[in-house]
FIKOLZA-1660 file (N, C-alpha, C; in steps of 0.1 Angstrom, whole numbers, plus 5000, padded with zeros to 4 digits):
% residues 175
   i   px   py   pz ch aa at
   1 4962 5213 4937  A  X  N
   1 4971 5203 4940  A  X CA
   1 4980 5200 4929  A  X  C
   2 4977 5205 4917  A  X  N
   2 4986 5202 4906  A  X CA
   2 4997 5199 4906  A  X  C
   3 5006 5206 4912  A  X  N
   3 5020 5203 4912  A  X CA
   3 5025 5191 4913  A  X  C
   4 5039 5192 4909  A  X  N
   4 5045 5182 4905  A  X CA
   4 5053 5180 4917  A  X  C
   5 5059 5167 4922  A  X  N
   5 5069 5168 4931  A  X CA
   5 5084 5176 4929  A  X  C
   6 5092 5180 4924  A  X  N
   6 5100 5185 4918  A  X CA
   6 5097 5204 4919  A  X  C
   7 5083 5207 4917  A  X  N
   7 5078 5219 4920  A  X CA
   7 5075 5220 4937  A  X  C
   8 5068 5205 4942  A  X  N
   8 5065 5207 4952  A  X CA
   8 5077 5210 4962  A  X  C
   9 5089 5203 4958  A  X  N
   9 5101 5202 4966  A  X CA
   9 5104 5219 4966  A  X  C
  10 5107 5221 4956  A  X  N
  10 5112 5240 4952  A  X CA
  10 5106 5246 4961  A  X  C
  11 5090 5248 4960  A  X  N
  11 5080 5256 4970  A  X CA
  11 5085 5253 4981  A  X  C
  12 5087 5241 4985  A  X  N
  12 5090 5240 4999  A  X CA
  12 5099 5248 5004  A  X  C
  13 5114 5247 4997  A  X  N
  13 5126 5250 5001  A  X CA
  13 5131 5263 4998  A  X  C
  14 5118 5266 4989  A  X  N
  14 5120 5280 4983  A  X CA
  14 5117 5292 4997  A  X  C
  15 5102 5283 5001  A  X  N
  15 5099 5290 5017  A  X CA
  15 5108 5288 5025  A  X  C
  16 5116 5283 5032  A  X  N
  16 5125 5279 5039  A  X CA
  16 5133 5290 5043  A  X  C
  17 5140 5294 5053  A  X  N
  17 5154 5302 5051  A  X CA
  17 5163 5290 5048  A  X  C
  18 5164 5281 5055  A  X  N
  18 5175 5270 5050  A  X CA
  18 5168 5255 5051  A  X  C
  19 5172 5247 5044  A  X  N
  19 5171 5232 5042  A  X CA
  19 5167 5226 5055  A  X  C
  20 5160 5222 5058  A  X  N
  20 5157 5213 5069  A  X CA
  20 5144 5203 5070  A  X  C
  21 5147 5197 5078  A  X  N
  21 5137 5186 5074  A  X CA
  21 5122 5185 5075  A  X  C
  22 5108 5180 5071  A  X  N
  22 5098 5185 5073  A  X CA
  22 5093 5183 5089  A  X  C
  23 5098 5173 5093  A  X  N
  23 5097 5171 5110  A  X CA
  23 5103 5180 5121  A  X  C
  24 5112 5190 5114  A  X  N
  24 5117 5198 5123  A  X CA
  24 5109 5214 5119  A  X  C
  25 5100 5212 5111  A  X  N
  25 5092 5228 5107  A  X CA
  25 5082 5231 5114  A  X  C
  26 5079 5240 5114  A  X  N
  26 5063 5252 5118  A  X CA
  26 5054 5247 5110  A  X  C
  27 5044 5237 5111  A  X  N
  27 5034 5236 5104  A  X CA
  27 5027 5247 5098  A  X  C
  28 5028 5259 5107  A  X  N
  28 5018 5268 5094  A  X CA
  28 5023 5275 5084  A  X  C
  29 5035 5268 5082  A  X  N
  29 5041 5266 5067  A  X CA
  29 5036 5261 5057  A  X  C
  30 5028 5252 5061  A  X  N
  30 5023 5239 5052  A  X CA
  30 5011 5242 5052  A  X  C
  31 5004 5247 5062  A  X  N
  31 4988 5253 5068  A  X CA
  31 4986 5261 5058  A  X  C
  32 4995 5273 5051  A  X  N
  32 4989 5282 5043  A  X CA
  32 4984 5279 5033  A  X  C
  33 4989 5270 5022  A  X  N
  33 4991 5267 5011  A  X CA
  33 4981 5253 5009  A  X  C
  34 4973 5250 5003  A  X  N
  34 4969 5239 4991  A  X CA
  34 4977 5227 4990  A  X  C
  35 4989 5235 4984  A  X  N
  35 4998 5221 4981  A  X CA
  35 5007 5216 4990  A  X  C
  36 5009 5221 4998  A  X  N
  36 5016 5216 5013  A  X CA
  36 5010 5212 5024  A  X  C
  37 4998 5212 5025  A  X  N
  37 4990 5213 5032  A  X CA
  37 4992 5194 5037  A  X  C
  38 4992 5187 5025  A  X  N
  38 4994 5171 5036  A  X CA
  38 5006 5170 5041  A  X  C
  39 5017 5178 5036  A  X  N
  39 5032 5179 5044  A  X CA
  39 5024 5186 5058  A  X  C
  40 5019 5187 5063  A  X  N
  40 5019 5196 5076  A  X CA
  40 5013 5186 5084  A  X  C
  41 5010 5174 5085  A  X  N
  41 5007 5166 5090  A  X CA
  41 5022 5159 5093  A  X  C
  42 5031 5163 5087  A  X  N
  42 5043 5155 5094  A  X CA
  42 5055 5166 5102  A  X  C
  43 5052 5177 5104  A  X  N
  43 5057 5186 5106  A  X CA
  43 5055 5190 5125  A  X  C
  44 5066 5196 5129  A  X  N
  44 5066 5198 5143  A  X CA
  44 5051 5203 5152  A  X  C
  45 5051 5196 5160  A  X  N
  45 5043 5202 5174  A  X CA
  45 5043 5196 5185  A  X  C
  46 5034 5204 5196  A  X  N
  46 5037 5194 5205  A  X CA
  46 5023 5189 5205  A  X  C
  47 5014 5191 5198  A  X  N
  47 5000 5185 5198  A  X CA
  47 4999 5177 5189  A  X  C
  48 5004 5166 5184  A  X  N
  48 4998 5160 5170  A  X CA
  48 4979 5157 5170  A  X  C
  49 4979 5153 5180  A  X  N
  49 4961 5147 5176  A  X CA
  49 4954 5167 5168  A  X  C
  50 4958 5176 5177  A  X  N
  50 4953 5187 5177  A  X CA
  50 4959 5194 5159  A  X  C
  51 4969 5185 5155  A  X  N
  51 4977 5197 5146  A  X CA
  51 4968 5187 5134  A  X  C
  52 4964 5172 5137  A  X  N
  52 4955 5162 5126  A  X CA
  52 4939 5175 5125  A  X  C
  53 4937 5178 5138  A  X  N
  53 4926 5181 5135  A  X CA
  53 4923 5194 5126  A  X  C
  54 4935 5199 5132  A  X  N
  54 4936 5219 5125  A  X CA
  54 4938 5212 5110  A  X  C
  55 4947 5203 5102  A  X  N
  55 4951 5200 5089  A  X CA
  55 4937 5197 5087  A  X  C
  56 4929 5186 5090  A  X  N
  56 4914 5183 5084  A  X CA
  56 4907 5196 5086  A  X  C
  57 4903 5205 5095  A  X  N
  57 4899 5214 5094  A  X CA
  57 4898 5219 5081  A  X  C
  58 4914 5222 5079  A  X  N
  58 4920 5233 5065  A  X CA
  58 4913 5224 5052  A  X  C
  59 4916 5212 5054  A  X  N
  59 4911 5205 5041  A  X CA
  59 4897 5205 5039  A  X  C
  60 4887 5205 5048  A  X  N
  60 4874 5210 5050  A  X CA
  60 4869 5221 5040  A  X  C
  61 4881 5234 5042  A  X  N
  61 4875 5244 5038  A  X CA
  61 4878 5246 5021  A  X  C
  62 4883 5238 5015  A  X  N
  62 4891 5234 4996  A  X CA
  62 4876 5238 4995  A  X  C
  63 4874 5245 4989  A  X  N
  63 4857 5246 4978  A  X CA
  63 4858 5236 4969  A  X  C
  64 4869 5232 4960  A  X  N
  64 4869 5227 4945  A  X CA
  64 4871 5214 4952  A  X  C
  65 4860 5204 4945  A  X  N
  65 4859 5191 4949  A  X CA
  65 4871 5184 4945  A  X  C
  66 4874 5181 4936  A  X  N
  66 4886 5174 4935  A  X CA
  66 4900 5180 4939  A  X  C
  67 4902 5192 4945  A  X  N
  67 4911 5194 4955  A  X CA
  67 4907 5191 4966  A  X  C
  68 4898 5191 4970  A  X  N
  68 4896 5187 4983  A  X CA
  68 4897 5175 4983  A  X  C
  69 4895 5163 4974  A  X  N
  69 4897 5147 4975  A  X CA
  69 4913 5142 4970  A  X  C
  70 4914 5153 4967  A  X  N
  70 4928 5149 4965  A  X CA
  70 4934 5153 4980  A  X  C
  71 4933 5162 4984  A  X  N
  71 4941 5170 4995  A  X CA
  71 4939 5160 5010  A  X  C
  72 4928 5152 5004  A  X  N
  72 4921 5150 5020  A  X CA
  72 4927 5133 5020  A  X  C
  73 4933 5127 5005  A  X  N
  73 4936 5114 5007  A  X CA
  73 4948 5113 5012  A  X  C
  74 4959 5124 5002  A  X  N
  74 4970 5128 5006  A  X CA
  74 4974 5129 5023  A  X  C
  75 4963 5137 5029  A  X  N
  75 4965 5139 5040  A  X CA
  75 4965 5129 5048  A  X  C
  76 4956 5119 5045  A  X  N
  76 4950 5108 5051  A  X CA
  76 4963 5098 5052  A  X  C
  77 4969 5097 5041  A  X  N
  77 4980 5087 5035  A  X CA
  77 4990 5087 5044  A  X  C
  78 4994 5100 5043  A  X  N
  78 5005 5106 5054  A  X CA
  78 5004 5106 5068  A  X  C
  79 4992 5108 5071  A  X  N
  79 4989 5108 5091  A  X CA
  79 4990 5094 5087  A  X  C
  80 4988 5085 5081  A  X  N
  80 4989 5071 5086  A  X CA
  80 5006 5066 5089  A  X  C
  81 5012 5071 5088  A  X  N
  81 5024 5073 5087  A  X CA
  81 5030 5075 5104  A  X  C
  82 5021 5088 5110  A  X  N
  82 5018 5094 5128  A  X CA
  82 5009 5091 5135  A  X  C
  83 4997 5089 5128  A  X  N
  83 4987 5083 5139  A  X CA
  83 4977 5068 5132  A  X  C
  84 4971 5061 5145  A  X  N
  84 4964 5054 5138  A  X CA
  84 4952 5053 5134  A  X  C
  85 4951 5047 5123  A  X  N
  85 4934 5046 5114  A  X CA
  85 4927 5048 5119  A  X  C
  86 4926 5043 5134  A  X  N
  86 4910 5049 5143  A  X CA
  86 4909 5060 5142  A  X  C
  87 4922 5069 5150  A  X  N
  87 4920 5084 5148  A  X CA
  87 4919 5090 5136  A  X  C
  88 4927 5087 5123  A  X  N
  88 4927 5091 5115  A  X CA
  88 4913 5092 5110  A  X  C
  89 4904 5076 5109  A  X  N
  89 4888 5074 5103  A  X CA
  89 4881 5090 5113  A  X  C
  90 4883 5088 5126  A  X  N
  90 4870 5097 5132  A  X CA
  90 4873 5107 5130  A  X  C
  91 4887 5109 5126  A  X  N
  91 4890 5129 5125  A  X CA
  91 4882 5133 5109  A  X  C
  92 4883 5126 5101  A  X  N
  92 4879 5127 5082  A  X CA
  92 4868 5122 5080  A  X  C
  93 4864 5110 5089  A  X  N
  93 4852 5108 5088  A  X CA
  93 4845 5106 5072  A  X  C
  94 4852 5103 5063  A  X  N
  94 4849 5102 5054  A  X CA
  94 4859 5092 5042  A  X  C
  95 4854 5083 5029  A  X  N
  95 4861 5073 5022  A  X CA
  95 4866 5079 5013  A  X  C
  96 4873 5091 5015  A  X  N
  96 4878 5095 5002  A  X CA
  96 4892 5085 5001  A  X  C
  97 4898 5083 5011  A  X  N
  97 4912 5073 5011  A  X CA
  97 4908 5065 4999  A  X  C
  98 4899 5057 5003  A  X  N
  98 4893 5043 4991  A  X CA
  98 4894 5047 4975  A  X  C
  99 4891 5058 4972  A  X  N
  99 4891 5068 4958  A  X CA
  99 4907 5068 4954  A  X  C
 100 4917 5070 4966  A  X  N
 100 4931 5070 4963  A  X CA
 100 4939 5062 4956  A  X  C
 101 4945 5064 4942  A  X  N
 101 4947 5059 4936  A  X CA
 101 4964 5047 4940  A  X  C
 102 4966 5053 4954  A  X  N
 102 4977 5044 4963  A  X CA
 102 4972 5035 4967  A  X  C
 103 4961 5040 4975  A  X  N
 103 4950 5026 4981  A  X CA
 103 4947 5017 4974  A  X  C
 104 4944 5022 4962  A  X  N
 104 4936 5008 4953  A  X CA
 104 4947 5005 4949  A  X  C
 105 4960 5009 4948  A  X  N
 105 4972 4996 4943  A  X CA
 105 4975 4991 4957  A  X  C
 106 4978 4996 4966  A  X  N
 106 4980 4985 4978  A  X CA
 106 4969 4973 4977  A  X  C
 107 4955 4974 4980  A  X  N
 107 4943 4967 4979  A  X CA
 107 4949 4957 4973  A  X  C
 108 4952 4962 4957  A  X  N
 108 4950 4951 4947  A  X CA
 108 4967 4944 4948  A  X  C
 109 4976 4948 4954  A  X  N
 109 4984 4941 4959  A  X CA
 109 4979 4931 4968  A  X  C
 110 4976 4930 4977  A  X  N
 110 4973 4929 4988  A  X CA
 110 4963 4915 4982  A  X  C
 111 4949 4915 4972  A  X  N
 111 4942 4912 4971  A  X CA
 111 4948 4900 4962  A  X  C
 112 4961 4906 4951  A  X  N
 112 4966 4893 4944  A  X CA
 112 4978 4886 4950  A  X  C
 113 4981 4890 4966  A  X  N
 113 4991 4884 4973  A  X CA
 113 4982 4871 4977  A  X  C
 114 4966 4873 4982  A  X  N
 114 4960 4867 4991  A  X CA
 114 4957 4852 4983  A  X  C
 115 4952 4856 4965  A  X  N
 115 4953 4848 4956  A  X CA
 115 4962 4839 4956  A  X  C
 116 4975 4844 4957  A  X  N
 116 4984 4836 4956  A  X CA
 116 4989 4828 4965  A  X  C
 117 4986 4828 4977  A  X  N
 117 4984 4825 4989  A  X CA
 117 4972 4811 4989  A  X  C
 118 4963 4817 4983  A  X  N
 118 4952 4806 4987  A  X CA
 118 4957 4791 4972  A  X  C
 119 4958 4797 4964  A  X  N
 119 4963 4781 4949  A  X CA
 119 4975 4780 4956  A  X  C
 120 4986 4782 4964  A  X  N
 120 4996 4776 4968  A  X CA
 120 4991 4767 4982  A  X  C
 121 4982 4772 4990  A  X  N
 121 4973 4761 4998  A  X CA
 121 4972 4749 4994  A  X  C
 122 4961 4750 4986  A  X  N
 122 4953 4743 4981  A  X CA
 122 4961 4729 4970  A  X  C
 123 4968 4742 4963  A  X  N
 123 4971 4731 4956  A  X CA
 123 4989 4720 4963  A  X  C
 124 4997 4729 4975  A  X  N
 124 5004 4718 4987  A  X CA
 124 4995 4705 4991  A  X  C
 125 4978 4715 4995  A  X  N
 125 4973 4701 4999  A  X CA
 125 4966 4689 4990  A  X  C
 126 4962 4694 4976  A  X  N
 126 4958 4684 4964  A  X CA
 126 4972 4677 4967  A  X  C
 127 4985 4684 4966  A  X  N
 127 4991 4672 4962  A  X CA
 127 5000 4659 4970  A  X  C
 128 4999 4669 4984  A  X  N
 128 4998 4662 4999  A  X CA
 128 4988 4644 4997  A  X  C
 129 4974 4648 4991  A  X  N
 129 4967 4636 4986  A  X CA
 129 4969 4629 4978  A  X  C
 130 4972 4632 4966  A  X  N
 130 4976 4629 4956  A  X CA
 130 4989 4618 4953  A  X  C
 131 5000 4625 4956  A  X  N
 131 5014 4618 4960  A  X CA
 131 5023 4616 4968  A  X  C
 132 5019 4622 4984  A  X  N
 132 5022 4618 4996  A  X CA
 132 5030 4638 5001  A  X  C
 133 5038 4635 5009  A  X  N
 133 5043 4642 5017  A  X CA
 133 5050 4652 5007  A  X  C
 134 5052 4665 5009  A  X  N
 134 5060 4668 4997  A  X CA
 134 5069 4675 5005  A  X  C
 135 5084 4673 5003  A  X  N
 135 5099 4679 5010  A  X CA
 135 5094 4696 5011  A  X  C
 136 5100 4703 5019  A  X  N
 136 5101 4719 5020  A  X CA
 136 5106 4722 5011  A  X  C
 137 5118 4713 5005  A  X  N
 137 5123 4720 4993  A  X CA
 137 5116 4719 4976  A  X  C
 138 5108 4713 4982  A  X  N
 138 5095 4711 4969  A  X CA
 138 5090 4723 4973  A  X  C
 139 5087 4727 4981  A  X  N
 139 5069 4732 4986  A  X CA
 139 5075 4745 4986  A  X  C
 140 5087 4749 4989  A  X  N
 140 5100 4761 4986  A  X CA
 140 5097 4764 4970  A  X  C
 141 5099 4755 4961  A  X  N
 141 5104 4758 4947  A  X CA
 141 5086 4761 4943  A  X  C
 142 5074 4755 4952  A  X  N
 142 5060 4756 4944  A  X CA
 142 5056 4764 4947  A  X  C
 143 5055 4777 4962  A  X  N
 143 5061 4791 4967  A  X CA
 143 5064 4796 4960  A  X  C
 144 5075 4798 4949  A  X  N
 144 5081 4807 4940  A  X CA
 144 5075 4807 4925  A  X  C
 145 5062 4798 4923  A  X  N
 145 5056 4803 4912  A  X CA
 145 5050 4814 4908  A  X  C
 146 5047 4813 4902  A  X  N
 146 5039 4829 4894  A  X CA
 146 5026 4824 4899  A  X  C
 147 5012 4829 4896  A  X  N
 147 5007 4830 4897  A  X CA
 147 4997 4822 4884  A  X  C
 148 5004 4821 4872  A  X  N
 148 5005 4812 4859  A  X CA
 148 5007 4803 4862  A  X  C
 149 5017 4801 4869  A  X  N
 149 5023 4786 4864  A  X CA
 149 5016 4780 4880  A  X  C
 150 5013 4785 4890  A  X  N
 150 5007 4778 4899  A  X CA
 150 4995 4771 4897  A  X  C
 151 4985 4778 4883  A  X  N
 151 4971 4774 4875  A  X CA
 151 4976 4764 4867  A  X  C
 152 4989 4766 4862  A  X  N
 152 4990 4753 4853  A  X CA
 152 4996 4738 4860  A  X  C
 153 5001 4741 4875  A  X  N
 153 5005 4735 4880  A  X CA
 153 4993 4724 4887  A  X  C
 154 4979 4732 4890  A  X  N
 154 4969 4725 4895  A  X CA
 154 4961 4718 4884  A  X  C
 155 4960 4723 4874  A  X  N
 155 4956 4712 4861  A  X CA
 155 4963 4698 4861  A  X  C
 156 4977 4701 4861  A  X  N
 156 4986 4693 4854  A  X CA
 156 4989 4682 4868  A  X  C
 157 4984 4683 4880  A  X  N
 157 4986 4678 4890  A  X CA
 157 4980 4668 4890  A  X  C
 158 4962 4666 4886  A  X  N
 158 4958 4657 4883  A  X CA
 158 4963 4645 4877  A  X  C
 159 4974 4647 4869  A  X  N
 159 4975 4633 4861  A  X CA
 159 4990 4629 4873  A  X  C
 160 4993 4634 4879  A  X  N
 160 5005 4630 4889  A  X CA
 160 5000 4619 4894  A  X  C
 161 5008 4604 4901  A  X  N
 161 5008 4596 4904  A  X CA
 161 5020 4592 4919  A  X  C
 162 5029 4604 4913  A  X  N
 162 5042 4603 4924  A  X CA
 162 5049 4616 4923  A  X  C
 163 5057 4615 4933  A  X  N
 163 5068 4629 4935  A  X CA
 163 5075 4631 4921  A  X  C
 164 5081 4620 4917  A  X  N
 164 5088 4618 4902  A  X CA
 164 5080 4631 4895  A  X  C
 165 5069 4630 4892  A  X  N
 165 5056 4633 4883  A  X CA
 165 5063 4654 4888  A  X  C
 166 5057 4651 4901  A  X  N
 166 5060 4668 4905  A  X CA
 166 5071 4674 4900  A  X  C
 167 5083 4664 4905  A  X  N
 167 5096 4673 4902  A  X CA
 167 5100 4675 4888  A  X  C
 168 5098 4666 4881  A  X  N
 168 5100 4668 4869  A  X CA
 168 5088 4675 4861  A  X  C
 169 5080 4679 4865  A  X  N
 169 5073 4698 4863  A  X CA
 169 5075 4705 4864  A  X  C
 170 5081 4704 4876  A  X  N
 170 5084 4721 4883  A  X CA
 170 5103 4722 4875  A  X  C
 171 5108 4710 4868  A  X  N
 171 5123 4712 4866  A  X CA
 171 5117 4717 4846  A  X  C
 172 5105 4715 4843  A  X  N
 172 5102 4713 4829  A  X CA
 172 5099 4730 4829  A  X  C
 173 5089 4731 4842  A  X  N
 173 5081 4749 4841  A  X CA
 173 5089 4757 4848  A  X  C
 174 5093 4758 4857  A  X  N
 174 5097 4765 4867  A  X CA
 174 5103 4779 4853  A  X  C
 175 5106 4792 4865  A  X  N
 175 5112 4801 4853  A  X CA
 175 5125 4804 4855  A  X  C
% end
């Protein structure tokens, strides 16, 4: 799987007679080969579920373990793209995706969105208690913190007594 995208593109087009797109090709263009092999998951048929199964198949047969975890995430990545997770989980049947070094940045996207999600909660509703109702265009400007300044915003919320107290934080911190 080594290649590079820039190699990968060349092989591609190098096979080709002419430029065309991967959705309009012969999959067992992509079937032959190692490194093309997750492009053939986006490539013409009239069977997709059957052309998911022939690609897992092919990736089945990689002897060398980390081409085959590489080949089989790739693959995975891409059919998610044409079919859904159900099918995709029963056709692979296996957590190599999780190993994917895409997955785990989506995850941890995903995981420091939720973060930031939950102190912007929490701390609308500390201060909902604290100093009464707070305008949308407050609660707009305490939305657009970082992730820092939302921790320093819940410390510093304690000593608040009134909206005064808020605004003039968020006009002292904001970035």
């Amino acid at each position: 799987m080594g290649l590079k995208f820039g190699a990968i593109v060349f092989h591609i087009f190098g096979r080709l007679r002419s430029p065309r797109r991967i959705w309009e090709q012969n999959p067992s263009i992509f079937l032959e080969d190692i490194a093309l092999l997750p492009l053939a998951i986006l490539a013409a048929t009239q069977s997709p579920e059957q052309l998911l199964n022939q690609v897992a198949q092919r990736v089945s047969t990689i002897e060398s373990t980390q081409q085959h975890r590489e080949a089989s995430a790739y693959v995975q990545l891409l059919a998610g793209l044409r079919f859904n997770k159900t099918l995709i989980r029963q056709v692979f049947r296996e957590d190599i995706m999780r190993e994917s070094v895409i997955y785990q940045e989506i995850q941890q996207e995903g995981e420091e969105r939720g973060i930031l999600k939950g102190e912007q909660t929490v701390i609308l509703r500390q201060l909902a208690r604290r100093v009464g109702d707070v305008s949308p265009e407050l609660q707009s400007q305490i939305q657009s913190l970082t992730l820092y300044q939302l921790e320093a915003l819940a410390d510093a919320l304690l000593d608040f007594s009134t909206l005064a107290d808020l605004r003039t934080w968020l006009q002292t911190n904001e970035a």
